[in-house]
Jmol script that loads the backbone (N, CA, C; Angstrom):
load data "model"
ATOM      1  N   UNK A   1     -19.027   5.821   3.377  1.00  0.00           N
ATOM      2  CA  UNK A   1     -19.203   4.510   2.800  1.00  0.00           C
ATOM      3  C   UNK A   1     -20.016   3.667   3.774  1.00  0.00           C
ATOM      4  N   UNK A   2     -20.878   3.115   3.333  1.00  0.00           N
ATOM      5  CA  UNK A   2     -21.595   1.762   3.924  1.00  0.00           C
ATOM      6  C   UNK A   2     -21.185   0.851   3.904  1.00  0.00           C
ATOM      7  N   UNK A   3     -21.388  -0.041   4.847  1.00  0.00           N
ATOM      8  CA  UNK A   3     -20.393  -1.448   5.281  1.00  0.00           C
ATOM      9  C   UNK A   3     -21.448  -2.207   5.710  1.00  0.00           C
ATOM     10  N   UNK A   4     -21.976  -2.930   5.522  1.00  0.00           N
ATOM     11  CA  UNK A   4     -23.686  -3.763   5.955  1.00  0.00           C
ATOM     12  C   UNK A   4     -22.732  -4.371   7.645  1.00  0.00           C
ATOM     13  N   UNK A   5     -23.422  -4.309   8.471  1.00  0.00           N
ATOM     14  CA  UNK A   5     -23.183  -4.787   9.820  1.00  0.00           C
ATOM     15  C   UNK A   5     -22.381  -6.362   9.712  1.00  0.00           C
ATOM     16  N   UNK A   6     -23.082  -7.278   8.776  1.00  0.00           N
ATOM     17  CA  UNK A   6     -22.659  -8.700   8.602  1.00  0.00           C
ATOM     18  C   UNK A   6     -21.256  -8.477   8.121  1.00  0.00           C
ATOM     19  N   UNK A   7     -20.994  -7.484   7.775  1.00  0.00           N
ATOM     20  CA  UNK A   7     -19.115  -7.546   6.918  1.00  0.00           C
ATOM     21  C   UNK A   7     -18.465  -7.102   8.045  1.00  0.00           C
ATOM     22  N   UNK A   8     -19.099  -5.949   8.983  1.00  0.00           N
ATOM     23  CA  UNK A   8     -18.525  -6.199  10.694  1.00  0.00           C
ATOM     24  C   UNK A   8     -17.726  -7.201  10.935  1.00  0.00           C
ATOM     25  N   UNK A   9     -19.033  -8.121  11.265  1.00  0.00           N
ATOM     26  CA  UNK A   9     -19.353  -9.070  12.322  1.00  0.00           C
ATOM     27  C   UNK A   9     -18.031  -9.856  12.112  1.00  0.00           C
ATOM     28  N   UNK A  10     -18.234 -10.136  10.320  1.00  0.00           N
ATOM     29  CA  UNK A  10     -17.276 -11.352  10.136  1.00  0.00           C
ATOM     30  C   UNK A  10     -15.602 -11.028   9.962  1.00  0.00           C
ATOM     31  N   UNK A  11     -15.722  -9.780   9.597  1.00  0.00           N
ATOM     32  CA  UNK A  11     -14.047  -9.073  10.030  1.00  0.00           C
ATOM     33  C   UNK A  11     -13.829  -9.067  11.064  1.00  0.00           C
ATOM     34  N   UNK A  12     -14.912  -8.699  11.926  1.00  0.00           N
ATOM     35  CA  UNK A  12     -14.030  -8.923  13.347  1.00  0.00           C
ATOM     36  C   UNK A  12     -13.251  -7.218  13.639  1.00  0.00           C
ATOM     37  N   UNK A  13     -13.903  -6.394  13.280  1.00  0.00           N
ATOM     38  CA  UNK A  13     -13.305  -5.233  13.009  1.00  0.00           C
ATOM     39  C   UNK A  13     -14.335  -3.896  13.381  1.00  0.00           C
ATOM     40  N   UNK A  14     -14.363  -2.503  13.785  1.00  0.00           N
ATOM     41  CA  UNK A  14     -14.860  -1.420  14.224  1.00  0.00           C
ATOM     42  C   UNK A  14     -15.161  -0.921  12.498  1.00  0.00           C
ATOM     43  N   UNK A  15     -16.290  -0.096  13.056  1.00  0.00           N
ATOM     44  CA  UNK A  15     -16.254   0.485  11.543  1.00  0.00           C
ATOM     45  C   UNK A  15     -14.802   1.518  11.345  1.00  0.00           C
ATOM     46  N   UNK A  16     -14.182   2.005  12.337  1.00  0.00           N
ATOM     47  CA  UNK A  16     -13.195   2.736  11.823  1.00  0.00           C
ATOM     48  C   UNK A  16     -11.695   1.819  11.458  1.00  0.00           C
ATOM     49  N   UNK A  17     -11.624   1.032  11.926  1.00  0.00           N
ATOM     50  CA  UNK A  17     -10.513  -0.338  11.901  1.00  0.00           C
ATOM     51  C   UNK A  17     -10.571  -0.441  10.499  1.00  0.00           C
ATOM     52  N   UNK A  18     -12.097  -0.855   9.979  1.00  0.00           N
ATOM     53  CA  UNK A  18     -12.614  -1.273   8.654  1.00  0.00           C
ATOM     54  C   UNK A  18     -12.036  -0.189   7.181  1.00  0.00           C
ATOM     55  N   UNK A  19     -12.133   0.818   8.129  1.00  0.00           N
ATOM     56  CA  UNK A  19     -12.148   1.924   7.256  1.00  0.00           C
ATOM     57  C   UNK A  19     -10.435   2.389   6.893  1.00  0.00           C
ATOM     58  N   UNK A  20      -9.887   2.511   8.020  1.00  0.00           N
ATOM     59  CA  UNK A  20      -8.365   2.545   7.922  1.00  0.00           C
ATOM     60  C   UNK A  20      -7.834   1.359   7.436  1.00  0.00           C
ATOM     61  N   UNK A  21      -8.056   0.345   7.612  1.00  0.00           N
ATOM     62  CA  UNK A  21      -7.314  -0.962   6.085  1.00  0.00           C
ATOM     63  C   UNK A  21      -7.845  -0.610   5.112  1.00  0.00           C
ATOM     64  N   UNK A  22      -8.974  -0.163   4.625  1.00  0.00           N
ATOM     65  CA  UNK A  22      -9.517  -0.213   3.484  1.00  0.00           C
ATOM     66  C   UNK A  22      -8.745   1.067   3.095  1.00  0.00           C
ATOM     67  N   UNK A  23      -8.211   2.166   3.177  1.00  0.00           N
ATOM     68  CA  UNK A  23      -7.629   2.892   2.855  1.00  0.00           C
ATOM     69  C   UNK A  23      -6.098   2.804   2.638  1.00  0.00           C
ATOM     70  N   UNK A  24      -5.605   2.086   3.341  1.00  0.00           N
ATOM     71  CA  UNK A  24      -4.299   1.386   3.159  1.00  0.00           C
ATOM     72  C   UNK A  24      -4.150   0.308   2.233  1.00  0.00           C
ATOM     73  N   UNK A  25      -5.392  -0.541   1.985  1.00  0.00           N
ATOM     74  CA  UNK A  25      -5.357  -1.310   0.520  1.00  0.00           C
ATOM     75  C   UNK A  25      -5.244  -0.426  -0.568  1.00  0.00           C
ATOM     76  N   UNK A  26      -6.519   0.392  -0.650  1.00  0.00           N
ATOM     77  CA  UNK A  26      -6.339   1.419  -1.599  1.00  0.00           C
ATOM     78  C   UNK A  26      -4.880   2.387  -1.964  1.00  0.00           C
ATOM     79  N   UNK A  27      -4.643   2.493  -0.949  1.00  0.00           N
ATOM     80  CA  UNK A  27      -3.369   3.076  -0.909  1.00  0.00           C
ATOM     81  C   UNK A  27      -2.381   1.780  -1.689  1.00  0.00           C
ATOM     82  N   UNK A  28      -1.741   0.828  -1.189  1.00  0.00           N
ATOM     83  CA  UNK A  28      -0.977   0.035  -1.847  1.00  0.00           C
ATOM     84  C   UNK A  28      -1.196   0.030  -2.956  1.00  0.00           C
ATOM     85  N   UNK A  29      -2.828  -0.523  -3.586  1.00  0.00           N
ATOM     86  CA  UNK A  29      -2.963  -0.967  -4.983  1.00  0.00           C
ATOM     87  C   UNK A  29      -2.318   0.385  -6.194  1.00  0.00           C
ATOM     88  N   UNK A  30      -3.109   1.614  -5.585  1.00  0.00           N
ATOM     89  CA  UNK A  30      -3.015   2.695  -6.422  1.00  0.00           C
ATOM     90  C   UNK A  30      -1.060   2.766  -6.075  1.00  0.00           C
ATOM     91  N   UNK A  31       0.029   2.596  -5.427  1.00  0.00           N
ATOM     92  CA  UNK A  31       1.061   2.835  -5.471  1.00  0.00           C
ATOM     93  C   UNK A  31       1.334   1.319  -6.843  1.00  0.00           C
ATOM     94  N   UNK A  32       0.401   0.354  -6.438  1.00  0.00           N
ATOM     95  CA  UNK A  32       1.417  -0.783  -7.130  1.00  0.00           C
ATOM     96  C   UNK A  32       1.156  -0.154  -8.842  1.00  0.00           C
ATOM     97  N   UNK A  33      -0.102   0.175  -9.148  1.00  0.00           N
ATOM     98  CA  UNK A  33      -0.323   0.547 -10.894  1.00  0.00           C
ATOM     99  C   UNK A  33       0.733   1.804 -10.772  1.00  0.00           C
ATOM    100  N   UNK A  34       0.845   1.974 -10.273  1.00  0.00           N
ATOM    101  CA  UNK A  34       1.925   3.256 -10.302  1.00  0.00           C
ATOM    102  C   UNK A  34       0.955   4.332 -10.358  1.00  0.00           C
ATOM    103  N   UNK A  35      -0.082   4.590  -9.878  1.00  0.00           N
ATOM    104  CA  UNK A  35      -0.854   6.031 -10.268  1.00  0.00           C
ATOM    105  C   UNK A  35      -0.347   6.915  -8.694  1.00  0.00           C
ATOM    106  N   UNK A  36       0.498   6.311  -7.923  1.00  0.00           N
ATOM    107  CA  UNK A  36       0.929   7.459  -6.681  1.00  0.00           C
ATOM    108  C   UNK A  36       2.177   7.319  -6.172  1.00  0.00           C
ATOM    109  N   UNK A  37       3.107   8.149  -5.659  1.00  0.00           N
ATOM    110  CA  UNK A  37       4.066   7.820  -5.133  1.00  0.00           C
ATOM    111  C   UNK A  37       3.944   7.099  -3.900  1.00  0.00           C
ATOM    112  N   UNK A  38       5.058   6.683  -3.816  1.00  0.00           N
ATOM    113  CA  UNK A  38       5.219   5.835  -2.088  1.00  0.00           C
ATOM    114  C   UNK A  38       4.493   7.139  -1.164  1.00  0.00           C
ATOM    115  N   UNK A  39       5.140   8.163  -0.960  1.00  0.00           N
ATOM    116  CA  UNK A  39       4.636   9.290  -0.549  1.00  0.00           C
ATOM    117  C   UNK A  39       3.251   9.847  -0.020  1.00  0.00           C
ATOM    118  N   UNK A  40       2.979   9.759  -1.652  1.00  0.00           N
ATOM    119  CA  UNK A  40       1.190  10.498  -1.862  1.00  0.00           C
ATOM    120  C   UNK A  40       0.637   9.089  -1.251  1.00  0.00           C
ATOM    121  N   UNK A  41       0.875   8.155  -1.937  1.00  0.00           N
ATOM    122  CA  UNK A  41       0.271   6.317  -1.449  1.00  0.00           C
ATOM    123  C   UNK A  41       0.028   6.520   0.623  1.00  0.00           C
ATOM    124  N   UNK A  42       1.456   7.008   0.996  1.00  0.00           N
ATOM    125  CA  UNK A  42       0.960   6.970   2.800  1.00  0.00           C
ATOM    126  C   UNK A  42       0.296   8.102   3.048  1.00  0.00           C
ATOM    127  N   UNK A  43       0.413   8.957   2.229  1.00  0.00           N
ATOM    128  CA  UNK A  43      -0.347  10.447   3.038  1.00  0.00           C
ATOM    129  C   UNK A  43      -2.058   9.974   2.465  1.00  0.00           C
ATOM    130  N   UNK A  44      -2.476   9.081   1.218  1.00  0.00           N
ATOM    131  CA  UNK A  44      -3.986   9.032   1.836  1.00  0.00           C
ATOM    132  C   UNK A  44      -4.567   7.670   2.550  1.00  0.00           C
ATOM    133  N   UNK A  45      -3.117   6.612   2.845  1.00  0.00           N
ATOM    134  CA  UNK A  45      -3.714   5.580   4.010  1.00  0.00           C
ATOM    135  C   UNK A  45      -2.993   6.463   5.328  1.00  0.00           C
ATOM    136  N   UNK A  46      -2.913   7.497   5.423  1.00  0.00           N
ATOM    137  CA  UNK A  46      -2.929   7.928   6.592  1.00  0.00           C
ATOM    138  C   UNK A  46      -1.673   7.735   7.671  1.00  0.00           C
ATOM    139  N   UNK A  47      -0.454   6.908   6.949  1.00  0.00           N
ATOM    140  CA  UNK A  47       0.345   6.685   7.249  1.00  0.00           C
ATOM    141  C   UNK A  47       1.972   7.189   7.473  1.00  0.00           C
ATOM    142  N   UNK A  48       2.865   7.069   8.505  1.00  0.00           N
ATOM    143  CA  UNK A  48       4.229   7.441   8.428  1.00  0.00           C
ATOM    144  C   UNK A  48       4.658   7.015   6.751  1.00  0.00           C
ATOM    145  N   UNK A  49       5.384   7.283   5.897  1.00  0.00           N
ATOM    146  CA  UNK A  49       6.007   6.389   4.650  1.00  0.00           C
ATOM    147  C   UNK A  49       6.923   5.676   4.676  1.00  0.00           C
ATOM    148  N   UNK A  50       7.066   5.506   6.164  1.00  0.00           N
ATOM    149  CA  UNK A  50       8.742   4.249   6.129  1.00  0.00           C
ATOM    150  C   UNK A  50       7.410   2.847   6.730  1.00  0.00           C
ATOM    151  N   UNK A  51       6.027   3.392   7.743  1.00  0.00           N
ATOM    152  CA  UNK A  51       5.124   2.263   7.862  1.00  0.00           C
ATOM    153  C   UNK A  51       4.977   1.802   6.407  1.00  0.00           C
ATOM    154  N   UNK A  52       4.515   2.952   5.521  1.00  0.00           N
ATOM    155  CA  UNK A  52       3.867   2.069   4.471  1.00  0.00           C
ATOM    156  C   UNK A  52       4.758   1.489   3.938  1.00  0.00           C
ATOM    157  N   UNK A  53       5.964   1.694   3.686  1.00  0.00           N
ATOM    158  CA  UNK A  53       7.101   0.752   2.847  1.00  0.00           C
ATOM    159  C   UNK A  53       6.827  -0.576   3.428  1.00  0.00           C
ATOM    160  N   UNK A  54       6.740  -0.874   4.891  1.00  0.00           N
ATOM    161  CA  UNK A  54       6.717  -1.834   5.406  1.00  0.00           C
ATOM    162  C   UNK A  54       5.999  -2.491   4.918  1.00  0.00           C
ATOM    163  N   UNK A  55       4.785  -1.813   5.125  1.00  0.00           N
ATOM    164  CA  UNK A  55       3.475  -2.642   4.991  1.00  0.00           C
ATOM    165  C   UNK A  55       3.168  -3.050   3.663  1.00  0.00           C
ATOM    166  N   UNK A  56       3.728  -2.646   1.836  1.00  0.00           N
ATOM    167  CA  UNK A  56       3.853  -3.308   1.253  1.00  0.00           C
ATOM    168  C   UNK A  56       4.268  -4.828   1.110  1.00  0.00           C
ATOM    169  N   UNK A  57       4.776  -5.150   2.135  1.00  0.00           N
ATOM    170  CA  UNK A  57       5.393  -6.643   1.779  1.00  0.00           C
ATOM    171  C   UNK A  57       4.060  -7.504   2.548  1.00  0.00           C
ATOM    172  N   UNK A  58       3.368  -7.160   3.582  1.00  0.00           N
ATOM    173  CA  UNK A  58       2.076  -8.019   4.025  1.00  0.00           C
ATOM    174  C   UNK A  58       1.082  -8.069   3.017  1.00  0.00           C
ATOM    175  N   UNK A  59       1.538  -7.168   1.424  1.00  0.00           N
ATOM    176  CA  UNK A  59       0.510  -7.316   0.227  1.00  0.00           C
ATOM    177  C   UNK A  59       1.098  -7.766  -0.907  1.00  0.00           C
ATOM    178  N   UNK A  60       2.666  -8.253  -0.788  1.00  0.00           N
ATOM    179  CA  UNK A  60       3.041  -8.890  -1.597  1.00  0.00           C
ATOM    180  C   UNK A  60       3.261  -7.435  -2.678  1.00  0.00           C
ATOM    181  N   UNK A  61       2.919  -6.547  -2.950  1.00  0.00           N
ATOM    182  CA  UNK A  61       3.780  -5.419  -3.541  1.00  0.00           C
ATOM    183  C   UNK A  61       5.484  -5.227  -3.222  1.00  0.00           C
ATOM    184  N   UNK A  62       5.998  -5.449  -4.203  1.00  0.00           N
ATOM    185  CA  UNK A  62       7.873  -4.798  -3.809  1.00  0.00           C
ATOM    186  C   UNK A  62       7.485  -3.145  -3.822  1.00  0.00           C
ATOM    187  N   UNK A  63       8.954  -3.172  -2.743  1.00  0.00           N
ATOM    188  CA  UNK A  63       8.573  -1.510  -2.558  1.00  0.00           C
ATOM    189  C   UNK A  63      10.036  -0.919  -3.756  1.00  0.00           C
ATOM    190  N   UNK A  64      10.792  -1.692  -4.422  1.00  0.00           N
ATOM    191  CA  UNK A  64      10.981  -0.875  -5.124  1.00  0.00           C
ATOM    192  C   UNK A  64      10.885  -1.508  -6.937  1.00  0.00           C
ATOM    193  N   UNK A  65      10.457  -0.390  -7.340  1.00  0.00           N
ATOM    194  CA  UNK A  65      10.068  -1.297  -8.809  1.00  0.00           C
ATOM    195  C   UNK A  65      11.675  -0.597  -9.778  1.00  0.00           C
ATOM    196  N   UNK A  66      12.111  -1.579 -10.181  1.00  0.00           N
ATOM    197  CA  UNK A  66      13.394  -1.427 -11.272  1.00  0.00           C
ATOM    198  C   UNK A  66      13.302  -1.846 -12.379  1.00  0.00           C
ATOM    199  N   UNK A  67      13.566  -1.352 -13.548  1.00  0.00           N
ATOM    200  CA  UNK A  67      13.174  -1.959 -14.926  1.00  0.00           C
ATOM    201  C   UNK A  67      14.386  -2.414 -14.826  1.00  0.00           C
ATOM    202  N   UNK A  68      14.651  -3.606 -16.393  1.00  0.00           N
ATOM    203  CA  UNK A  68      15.904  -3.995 -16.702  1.00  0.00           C
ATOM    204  C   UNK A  68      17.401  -2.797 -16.796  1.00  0.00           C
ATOM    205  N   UNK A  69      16.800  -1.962 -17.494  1.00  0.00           N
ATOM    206  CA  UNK A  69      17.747  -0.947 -17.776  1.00  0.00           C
ATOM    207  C   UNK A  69      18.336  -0.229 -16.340  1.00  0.00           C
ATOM    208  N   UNK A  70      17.022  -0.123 -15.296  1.00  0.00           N
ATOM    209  CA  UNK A  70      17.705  -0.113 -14.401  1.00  0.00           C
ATOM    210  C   UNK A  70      18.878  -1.099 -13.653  1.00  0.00           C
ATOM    211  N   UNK A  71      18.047  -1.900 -13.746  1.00  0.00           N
ATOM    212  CA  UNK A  71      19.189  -2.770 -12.741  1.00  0.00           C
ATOM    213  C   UNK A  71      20.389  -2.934 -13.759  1.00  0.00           C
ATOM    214  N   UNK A  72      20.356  -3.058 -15.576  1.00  0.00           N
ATOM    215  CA  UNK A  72      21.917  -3.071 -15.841  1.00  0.00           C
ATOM    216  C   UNK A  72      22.617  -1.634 -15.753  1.00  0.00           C
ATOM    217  N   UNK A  73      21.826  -0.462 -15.186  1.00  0.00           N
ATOM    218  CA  UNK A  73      22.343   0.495 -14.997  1.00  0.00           C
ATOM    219  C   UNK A  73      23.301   0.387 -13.784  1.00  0.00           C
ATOM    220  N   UNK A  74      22.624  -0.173 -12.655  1.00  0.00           N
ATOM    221  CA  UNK A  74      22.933  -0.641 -11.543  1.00  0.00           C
ATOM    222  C   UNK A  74      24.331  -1.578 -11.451  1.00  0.00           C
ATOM    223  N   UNK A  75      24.216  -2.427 -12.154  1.00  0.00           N
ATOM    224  CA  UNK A  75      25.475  -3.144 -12.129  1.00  0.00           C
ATOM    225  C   UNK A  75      26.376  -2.763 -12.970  1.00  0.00           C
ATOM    226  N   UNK A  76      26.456  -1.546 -13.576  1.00  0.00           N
ATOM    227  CA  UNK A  76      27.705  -1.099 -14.148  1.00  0.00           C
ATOM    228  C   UNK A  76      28.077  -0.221 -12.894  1.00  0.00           C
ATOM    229  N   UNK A  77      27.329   0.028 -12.473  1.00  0.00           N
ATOM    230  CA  UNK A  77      27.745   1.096 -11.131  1.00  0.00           C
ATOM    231  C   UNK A  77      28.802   0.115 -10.225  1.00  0.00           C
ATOM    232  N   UNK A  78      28.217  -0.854  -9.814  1.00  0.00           N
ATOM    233  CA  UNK A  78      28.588  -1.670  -9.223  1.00  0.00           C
ATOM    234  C   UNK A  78      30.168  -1.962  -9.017  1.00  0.00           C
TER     235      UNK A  78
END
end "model"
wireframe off; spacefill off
backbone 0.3
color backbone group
């Protein structure tokens, strides 16, 4: 991928710096549509999967998604 020098400059960032967030965005977004697991999501930002859990919340993604049925599944458990 090409990165014009000026998107450098103003990130403030290495081209490989550049390149490893940009893969960890990618990574989050594709976990948030649901097209990857938490899992598959850290193995292509390159990450431990308890980092990436983390690092969902600096993108405002929840790391766990529950439908209604879940959670009243949940509170009958309860």
């Amino acid at each position: 991928m090409n990165v014009p020098d000026e998107a450098l400059l103003a990130l403030k960032v290495s081209p490989d710096q550049l390149a490893a967030e940009l893969r960890l965005a990618a990574a989050i977004k594709l976990y948030e549509l649901g097209r990857l697991s938490s899992g598959a999501a850290a193995s292509l930002a390159g990450v431990p999967r308890s980092l990436f859990l983390v690092k969902l919340a600096d993108y405002g993604v929840d790391t766990f998604r529950l439908t209604q049925t879940d959670i009243e599944h949940e509170a009958r458990l309860a």
